[in-house]
GUPA-727706 format. One line per field, with one value per residue (C-alpha): residue in three letters; y negated, z negated, x negated. Coordinates in Angstrom, 2 decimals. Example, Ala and Ser with C-alpha at 12.3 -4.5 7.8 and 13.67 -1.06 7.14 Angstrom:
BEGIN
residuo: ALA; SER
yy: 4.50; 1.06
zz: -7.80; -7.14
xx: -12.30; -13.67
***
This chain:
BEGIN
residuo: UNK; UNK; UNK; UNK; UNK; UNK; UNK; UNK; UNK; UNK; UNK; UNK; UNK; UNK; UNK; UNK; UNK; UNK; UNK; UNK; UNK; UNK; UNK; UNK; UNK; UNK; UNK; UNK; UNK; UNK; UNK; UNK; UNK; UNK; UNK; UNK; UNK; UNK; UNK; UNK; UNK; UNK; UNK; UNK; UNK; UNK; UNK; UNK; UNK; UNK; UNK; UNK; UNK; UNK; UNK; UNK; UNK; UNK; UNK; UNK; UNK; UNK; UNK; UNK; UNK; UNK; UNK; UNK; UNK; UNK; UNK; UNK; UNK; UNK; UNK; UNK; UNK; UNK; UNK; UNK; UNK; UNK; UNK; UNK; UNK; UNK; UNK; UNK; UNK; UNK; UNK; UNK; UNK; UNK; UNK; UNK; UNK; UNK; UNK; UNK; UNK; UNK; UNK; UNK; UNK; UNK; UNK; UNK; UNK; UNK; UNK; UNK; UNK; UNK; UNK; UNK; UNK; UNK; UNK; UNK; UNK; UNK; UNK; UNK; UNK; UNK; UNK; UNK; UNK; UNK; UNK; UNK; UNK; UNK; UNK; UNK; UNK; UNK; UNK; UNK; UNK; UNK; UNK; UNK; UNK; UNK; UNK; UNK; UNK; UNK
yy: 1.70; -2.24; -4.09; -6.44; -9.34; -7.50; -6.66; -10.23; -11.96; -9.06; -10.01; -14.24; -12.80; -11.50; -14.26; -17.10; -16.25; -19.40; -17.21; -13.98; -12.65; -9.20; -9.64; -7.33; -7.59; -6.71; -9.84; -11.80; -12.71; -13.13; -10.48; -12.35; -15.05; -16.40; -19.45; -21.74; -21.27; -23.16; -26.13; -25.58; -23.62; -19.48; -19.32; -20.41; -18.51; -15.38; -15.45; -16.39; -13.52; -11.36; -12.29; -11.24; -8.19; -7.01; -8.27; -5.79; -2.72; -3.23; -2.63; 0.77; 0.09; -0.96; 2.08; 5.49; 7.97; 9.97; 7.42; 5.82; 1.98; 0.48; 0.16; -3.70; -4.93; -1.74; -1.54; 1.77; 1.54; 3.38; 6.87; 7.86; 10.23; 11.06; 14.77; 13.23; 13.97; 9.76; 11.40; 13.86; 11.81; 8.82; 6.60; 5.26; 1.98; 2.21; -0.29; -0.44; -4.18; -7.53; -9.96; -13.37; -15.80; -19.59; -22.27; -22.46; -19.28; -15.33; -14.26; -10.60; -8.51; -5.14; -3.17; -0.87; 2.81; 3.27; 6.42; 4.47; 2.55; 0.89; -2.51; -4.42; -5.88; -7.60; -11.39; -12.50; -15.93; -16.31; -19.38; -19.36; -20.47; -18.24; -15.32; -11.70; -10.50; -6.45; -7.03; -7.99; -5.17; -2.94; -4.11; -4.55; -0.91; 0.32; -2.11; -0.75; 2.59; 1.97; -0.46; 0.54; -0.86; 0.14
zz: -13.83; -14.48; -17.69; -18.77; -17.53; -13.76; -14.17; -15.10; -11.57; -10.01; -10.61; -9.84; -6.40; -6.22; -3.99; -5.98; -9.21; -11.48; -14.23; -16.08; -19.67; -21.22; -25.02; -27.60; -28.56; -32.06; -32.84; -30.31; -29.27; -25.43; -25.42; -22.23; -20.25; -16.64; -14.58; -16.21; -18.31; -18.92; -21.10; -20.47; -24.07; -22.76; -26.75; -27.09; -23.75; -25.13; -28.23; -26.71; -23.71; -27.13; -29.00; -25.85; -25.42; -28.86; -29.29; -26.07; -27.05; -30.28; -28.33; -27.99; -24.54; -23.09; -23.42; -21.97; -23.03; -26.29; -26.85; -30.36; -30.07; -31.92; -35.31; -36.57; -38.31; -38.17; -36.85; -35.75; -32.07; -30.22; -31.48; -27.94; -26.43; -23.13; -21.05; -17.79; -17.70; -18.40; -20.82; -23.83; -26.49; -24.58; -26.10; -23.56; -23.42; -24.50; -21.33; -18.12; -16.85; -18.01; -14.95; -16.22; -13.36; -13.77; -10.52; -9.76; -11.17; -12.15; -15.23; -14.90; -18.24; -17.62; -20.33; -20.51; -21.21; -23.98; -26.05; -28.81; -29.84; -26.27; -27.92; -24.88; -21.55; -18.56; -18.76; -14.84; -13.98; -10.34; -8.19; -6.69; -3.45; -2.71; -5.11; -4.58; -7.28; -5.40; -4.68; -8.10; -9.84; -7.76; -7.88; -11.97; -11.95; -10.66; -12.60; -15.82; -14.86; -14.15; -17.01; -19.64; -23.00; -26.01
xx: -26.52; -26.24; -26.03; -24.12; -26.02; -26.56; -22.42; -21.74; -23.99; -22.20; -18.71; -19.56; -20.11; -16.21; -14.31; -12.76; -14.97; -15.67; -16.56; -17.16; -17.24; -17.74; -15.76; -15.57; -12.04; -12.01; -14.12; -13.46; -16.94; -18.63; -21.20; -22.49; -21.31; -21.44; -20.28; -17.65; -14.84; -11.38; -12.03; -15.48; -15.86; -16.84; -16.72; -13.23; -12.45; -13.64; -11.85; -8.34; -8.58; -9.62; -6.48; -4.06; -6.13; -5.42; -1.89; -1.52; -2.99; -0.71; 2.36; 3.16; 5.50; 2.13; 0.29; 0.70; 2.47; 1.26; -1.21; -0.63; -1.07; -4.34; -3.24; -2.75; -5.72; -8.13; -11.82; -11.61; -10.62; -8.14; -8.27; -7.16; -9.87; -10.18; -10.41; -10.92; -14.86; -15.45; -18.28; -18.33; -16.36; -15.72; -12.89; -10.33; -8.80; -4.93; -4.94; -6.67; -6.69; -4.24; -3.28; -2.69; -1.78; -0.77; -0.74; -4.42; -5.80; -5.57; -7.31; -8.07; -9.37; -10.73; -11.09; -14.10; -14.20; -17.34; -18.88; -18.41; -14.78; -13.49; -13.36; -15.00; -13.33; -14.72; -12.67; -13.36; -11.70; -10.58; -9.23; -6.44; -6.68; -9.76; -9.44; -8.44; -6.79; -6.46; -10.23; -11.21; -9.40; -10.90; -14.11; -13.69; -12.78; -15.92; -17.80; -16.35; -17.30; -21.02; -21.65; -24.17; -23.74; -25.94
***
């Protein structure tokens, strides 16, 4: 089971990659950091991919059904537990990944299933020209499930 730093070299190796992140996104802080970022700041990178992340999971028409959205302003995480077998008190993401794509690049947030609060995702930059975006969901996906954080 990789850490964040082995998850991080794993996803530069996805095609296109220019960088990688994991982010909590209740603070809004890189808990690791890889390649380069827009504007060259990971810091500033990881705080502005936090601030879509939560302003998502806010909205209740972007999580499933009879999932409450992450209440505005709280620490405590989701609240949405899973019965899926993802681990004995395992908190669920109220999303599973964010696409953001603009004229030379996707930005692709995977958020991260934890047996804590679910307040991490995995911020992967691709180019445009050479990226692929089905790849590097899928590939995010499994990443997510075999990270160990803690």
């Amino acid at each position: 089971m990789p850490g964040i730093d082995e998850c991080l070299l794993e996803a530069m190796r996805l095609p296109g990659a220019r960088g990688a992140a994991l982010v909590d996104w209740t603070s809004g802080l890189a808990l690791g950091a890889v390649g380069e970022f827009p504007g060259g700041d990971h810091e500033a990178a990881a705080a502005e991919a936090a601030e879509v992340a939560r302003l998502t999971t806010e909205q209740r028409a972007f999580t499933p059904d009879g999932h409450a959205a992450h209440g505005g302003g709280t620490e405590s995480g989701t609240g949405a537990e899973t019965g899926s077998g993802a681990g004995a008190g395992a908190a669920d993401p109220p999303v599973e990944d964010l696409i953001i794509s603009n004229r030379d690049s996707y930005h692709v947030l995977r958020f991260v299933p934890t047996s804590f609060d679910s307040s991490v995702f995995l911020h992967v930059w691709l180019g445009r020209p050479d990226g692929n975006l089905a790849l590097a969901r899928i590939r995010l996906g499994e990443m997510a499930g075999r990270l160990v954080l803690g």
